[in-house]
LOZAVEX-491682 format. One record per residue (C-alpha): residue number from 1; residue in three letters; x, y, z. Coordinates in steps of 0.02 Angstrom, whole numbers. Example, Ala and Ser with C-alpha at 12.3 -4.5 7.8 and 13.67 -1.06 7.14 Angstrom:
+-----+------+--------+--------+--------+
! seq ! type !      u !      v !      w !
+-----+------+--------+--------+--------+
!   1 !  ALA !    615 !   -225 !    390 !
!   2 !  SER !    684 !    -53 !    357 !
+-----+------+--------+--------+--------+
% end
This chain:
+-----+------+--------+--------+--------+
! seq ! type !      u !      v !      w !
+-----+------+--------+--------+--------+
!   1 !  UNK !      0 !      0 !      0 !
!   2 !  UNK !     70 !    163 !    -53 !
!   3 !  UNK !     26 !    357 !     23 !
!   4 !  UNK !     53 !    512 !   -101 !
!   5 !  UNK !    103 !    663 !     -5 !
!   6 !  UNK !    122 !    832 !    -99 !
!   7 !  UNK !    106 !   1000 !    -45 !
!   8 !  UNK !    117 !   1174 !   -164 !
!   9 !  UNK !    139 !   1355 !   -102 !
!  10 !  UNK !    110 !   1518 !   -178 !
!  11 !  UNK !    143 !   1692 !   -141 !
!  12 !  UNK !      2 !   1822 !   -113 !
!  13 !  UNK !     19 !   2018 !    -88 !
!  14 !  UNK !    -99 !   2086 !     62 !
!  15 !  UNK !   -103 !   2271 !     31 !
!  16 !  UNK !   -100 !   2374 !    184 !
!  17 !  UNK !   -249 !   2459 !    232 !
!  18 !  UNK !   -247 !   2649 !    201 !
!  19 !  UNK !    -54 !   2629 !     97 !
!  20 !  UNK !   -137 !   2766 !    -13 !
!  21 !  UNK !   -248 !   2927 !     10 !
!  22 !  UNK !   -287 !   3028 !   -112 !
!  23 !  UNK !   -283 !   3232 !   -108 !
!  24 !  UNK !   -268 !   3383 !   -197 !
!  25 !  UNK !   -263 !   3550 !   -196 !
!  26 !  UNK !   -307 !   3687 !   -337 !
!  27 !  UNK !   -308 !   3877 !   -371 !
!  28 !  UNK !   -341 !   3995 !   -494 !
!  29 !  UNK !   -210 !   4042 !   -622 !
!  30 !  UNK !   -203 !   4235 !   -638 !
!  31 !  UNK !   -101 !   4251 !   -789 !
!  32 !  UNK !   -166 !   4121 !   -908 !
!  33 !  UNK !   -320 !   4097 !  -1002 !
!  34 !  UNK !   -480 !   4136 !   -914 !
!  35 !  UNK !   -553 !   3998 !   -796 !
!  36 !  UNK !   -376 !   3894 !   -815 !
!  37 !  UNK !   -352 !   3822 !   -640 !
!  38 !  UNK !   -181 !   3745 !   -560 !
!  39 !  UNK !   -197 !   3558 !   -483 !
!  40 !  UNK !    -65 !   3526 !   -361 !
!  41 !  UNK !    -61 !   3328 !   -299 !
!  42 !  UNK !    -43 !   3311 !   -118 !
!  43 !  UNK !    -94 !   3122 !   -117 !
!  44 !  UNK !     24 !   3000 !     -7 !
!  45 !  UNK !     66 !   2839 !    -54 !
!  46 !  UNK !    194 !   2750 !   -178 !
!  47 !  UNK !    223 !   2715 !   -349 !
!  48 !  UNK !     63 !   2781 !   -384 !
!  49 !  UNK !    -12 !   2840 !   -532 !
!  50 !  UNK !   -146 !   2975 !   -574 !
!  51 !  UNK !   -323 !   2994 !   -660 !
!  52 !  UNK !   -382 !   3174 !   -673 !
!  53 !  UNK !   -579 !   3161 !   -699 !
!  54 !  UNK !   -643 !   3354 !   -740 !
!  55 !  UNK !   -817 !   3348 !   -742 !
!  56 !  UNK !   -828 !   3444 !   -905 !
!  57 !  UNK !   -839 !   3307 !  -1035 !
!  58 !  UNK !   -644 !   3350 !  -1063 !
!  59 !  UNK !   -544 !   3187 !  -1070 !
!  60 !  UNK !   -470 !   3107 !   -932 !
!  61 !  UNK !   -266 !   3170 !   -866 !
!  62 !  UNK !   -149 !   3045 !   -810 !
!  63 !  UNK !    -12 !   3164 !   -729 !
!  64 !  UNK !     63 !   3188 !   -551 !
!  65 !  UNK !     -8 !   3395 !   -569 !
!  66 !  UNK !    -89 !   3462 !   -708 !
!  67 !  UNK !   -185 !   3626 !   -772 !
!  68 !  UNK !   -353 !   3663 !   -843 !
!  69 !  UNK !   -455 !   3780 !   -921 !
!  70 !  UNK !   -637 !   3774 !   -907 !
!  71 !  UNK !   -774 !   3852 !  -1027 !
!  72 !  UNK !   -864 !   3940 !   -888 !
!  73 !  UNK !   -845 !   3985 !   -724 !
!  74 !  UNK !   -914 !   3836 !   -660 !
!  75 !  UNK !   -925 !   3753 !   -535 !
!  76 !  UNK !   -865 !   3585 !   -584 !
!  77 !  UNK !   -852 !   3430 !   -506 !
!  78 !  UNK !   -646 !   3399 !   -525 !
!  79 !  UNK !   -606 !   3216 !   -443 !
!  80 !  UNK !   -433 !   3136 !   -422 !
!  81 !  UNK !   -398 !   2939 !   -425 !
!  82 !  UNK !   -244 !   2863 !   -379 !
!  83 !  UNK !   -176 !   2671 !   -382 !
!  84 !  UNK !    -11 !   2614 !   -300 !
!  85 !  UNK !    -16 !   2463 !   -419 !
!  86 !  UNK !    -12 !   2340 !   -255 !
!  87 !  UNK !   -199 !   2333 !   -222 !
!  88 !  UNK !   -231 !   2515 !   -147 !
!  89 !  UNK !   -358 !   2641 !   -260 !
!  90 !  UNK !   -410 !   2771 !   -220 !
!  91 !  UNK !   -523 !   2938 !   -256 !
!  92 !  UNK !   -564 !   3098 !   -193 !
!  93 !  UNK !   -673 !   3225 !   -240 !
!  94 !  UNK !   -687 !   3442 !   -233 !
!  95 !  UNK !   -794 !   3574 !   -317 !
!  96 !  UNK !   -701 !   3703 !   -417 !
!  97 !  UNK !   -774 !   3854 !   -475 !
!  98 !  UNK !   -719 !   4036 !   -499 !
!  99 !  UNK !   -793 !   4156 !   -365 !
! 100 !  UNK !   -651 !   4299 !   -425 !
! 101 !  UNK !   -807 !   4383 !   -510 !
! 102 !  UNK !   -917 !   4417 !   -366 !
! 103 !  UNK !   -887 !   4356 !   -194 !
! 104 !  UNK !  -1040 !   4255 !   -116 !
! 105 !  UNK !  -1073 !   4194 !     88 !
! 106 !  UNK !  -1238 !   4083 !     95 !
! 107 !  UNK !  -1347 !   4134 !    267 !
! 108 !  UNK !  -1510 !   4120 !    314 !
! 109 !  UNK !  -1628 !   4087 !    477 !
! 110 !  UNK !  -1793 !   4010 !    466 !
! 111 !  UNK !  -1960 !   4052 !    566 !
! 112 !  UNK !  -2123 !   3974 !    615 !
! 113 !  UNK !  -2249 !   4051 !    528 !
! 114 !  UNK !  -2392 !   4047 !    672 !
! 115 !  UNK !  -2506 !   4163 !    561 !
! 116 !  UNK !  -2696 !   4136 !    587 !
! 117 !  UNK !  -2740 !   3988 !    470 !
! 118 !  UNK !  -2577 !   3936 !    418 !
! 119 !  UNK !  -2552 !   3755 !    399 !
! 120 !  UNK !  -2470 !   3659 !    528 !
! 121 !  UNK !  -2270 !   3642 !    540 !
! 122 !  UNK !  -2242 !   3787 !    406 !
! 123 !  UNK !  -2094 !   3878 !    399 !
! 124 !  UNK !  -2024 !   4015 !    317 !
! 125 !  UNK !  -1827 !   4025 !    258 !
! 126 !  UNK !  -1762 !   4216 !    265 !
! 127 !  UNK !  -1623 !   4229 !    150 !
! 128 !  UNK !  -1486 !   4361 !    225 !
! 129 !  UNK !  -1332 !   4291 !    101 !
! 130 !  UNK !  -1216 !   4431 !     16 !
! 131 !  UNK !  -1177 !   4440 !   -154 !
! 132 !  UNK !  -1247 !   4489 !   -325 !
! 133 !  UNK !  -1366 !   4421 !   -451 !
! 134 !  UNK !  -1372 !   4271 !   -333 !
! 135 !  UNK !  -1503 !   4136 !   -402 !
! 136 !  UNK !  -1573 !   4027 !   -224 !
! 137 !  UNK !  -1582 !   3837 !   -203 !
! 138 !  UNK !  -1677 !   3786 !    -43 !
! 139 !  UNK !  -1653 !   3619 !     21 !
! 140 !  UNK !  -1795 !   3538 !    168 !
! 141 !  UNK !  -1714 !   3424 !    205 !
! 142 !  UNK !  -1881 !   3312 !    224 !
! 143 !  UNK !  -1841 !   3242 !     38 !
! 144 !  UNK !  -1969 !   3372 !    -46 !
! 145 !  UNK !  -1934 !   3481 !   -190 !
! 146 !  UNK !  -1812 !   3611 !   -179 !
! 147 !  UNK !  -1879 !   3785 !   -150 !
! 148 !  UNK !  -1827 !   3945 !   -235 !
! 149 !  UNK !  -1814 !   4137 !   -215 !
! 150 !  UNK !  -1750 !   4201 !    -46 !
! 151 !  UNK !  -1892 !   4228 !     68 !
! 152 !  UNK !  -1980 !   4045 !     34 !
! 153 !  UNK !  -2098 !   3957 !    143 !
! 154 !  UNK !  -2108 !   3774 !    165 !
! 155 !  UNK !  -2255 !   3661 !    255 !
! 156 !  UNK !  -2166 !   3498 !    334 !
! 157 !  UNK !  -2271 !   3329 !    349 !
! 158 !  UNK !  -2224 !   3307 !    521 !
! 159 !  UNK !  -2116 !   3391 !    664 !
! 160 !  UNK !  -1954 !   3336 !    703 !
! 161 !  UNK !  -1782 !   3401 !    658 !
! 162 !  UNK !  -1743 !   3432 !    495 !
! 163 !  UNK !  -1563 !   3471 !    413 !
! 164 !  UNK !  -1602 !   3646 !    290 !
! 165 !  UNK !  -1463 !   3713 !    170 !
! 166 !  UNK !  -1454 !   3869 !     76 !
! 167 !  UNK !  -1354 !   3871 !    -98 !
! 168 !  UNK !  -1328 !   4031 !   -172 !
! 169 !  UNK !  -1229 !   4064 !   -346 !
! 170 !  UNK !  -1226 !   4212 !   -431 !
! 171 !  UNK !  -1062 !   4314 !   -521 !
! 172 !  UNK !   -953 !   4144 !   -539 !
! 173 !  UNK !   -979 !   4117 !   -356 !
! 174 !  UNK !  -1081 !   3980 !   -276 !
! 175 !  UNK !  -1084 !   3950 !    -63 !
! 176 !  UNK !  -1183 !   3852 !     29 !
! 177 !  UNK !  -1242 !   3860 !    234 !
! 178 !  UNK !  -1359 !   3719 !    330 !
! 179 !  UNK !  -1439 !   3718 !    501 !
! 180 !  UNK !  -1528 !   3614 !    596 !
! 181 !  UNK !  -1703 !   3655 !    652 !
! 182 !  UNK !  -1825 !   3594 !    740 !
! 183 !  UNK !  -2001 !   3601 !    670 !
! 184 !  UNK !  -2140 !   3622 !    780 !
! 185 !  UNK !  -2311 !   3720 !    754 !
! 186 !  UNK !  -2399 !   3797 !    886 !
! 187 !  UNK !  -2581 !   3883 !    864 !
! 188 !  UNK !  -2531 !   4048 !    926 !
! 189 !  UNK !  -2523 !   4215 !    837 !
! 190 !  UNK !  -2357 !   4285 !    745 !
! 191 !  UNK !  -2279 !   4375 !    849 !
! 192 !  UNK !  -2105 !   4482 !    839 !
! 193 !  UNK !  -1999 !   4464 !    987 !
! 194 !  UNK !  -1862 !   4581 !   1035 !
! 195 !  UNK !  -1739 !   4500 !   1144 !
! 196 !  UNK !  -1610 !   4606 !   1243 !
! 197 !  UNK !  -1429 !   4564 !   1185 !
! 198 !  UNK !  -1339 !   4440 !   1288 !
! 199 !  UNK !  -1259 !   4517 !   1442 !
! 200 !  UNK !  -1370 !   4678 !   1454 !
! 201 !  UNK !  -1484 !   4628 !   1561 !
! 202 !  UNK !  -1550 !   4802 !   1610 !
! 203 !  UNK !  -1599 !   4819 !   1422 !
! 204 !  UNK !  -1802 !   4800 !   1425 !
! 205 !  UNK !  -1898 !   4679 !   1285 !
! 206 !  UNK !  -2020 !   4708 !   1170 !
! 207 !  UNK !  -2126 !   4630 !   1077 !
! 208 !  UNK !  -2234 !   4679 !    934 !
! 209 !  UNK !  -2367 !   4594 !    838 !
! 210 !  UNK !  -2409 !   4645 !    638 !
! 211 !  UNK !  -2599 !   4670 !    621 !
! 212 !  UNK !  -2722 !   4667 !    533 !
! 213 !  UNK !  -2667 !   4520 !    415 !
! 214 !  UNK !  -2729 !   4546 !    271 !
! 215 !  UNK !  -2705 !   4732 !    275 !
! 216 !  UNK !  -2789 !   4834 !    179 !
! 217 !  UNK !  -2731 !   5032 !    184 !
! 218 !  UNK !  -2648 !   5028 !    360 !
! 219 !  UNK !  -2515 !   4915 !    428 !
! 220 !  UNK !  -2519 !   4918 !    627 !
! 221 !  UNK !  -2357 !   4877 !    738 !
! 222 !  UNK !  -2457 !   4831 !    900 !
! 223 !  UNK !  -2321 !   4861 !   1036 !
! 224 !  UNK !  -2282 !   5001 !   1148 !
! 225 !  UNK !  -2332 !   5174 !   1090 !
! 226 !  UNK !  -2174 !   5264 !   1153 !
! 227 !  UNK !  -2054 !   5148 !   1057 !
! 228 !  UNK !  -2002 !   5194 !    853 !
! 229 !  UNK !  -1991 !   5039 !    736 !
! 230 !  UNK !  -1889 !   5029 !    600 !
! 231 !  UNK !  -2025 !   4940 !    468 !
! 232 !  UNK !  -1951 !   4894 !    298 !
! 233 !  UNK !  -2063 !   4791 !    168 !
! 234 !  UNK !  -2016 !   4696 !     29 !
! 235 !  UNK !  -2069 !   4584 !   -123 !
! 236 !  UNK !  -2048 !   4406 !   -124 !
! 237 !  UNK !  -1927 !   4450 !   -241 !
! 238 !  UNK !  -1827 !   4539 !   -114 !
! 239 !  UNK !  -1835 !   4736 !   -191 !
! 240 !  UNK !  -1868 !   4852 !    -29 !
! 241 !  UNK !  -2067 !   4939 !    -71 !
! 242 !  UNK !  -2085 !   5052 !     60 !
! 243 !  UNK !  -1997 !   5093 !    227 !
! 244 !  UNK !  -2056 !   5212 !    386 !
! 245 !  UNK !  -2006 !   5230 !    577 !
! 246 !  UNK !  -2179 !   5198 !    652 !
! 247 !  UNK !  -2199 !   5209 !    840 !
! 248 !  UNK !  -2306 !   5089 !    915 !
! 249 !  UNK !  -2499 !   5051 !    872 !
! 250 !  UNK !  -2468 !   5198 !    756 !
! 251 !  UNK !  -2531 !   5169 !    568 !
! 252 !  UNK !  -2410 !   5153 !    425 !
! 253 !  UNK !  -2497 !   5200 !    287 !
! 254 !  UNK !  -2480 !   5051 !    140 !
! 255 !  UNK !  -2598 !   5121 !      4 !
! 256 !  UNK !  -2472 !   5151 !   -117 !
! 257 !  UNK !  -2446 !   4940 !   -105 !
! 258 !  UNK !  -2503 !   4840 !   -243 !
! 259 !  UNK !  -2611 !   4686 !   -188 !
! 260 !  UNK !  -2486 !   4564 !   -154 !
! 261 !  UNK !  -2384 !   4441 !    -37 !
! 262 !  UNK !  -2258 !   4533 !     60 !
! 263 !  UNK !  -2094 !   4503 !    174 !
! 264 !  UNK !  -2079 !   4638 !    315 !
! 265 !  UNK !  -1935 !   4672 !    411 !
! 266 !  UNK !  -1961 !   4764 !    594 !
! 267 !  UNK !  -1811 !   4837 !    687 !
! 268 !  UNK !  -1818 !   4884 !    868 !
! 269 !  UNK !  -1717 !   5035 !    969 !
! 270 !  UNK !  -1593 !   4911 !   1020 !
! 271 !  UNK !  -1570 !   4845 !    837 !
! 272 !  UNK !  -1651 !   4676 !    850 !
! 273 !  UNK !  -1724 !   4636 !    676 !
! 274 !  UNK !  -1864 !   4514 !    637 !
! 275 !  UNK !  -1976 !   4455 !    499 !
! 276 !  UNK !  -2159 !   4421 !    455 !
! 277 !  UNK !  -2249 !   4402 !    289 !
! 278 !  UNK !  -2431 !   4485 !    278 !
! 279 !  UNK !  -2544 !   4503 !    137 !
! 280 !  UNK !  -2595 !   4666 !     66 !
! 281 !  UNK !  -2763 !   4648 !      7 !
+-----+------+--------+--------+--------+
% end
């Protein structure tokens, strides 16, 4: 009776985790064509080699650096891959755009908008961003449509807290800002509440409430009588209509306003700003 005994070995390679990262870095070059932008690689790793991806139908690069001019201004989604050849890939992506045009800073604040009859869990975004020409992309957060213009107002399905982001572009420039908020409707009345600034607390509150909503010749700051308001109201489009220092439960004479949604802006003596929308009717 005869045993067989063999036995056969190979090698394998077992790439260590994280042997490659890749990174870059990119900025605007001043003295070439417009748009051209410098990519520096900062990516670690060996013997690696490159895959520019531009995001502008251009074809693909396959250098350590590289330079590239763009149509437009952008923004552009520029990604960089990288492979070390033993097993570790690798890709990372940033937006490139350029904002030398017309600087941009995304900002906003959102309120509850307790008006009498307005559905439950509304709120409405107040746009406050810098810049020019900007165009507005709301985002809910509660997977709904994205809203537009920069004094929108949005009804959620349910309370809870909800991530909301701002993107702004305008002049070559796009930004972006997010909060979270929480979302819960109460049945009360809008009402504009001054709060004295953190650490003066001998610095009395007010509080005013907009009436009658709908208005019809008169807009009404109902608040105390020996205090001035700053009252500024706009468009939903964001042009400034009319503006008065009204003192409070004084009239403010709207006549010359035609019928119409409208944002208003109310500034205290201690130069607390707030916002309500009312319909002139």
């Amino acid at each position: 009776m005869s045993v067989c005994i063999d036995s056969s070995c190979q090698t394998i390679n077992i790439p260590t985790v994280g042997a490659c990262a890749s990174s870059f870095t990119f900025a605007l070059n001043t003295s070439g064509p417009a748009n051209t932008f410098d990519f520096t690689n900062t990516s670690t790793g060996t013997g690696l080699s490159y895959m520019w991806y531009w995001g502008d139908g251009s074809p693909y690069e396959y250098t350590m650096n590289a330079s590239h001019t763009f149509a437009t201004a952008g923004p552009y989604n520029v990604s960089l891959s990288i492979d070390d050849g033993a097993g570790c890939t690798d890709s990372t992506w940033q937006v490139v755009y350029n904002s030398s045009g017309s600087p941009c800073n995304a900002n906003f604040f959102v309120y509850q908008d307790t008006a009498l009859g307005a559905p439950a869990s509304t709120y409405i975004g107040v746009n406050t961003s810098t810049g020019t020409g900007l165009t507005y992309t709301w985002i809910w957060g509660d997977a709904s449509p994205n809203g537009s213009g920069p004094y929108p107002s949005h009804t959620y399905p349910s309370p809870g807290t909800y991530n909301i982001c701002l993107v702004v572009a305008g002049g070559g420039c796009i930004d972006s800002f997010c909060i979270n908020q929480i979302i819960n409707k109460t049945a009360n009345m809008y009402s504009i509440n001054f709060a004295a600034p953190a650490g003066l607390s001998n610095v009395d509150n007010d509080q005013a409430t907009l009436y009658p909503n709908p208005a019809d010749d008169k807009l009404f700051i109902k608040g105390s009588n020996t205090t001035t308001y700053e009252v500024e109201i706009f468009n939903l489009n964001g042009s400034k209509m009319l503006s008065a220092f009204v003192k409070g439960n004084h009239p403010m004479n709207i006549t010359a306003l035609p019928a119409n949604l409208y944002m208003v802006k109310v500034t205290d003596k201690n130069g607390k700003s707030e916002f309500a929308k009312f319909m002139k009717q």
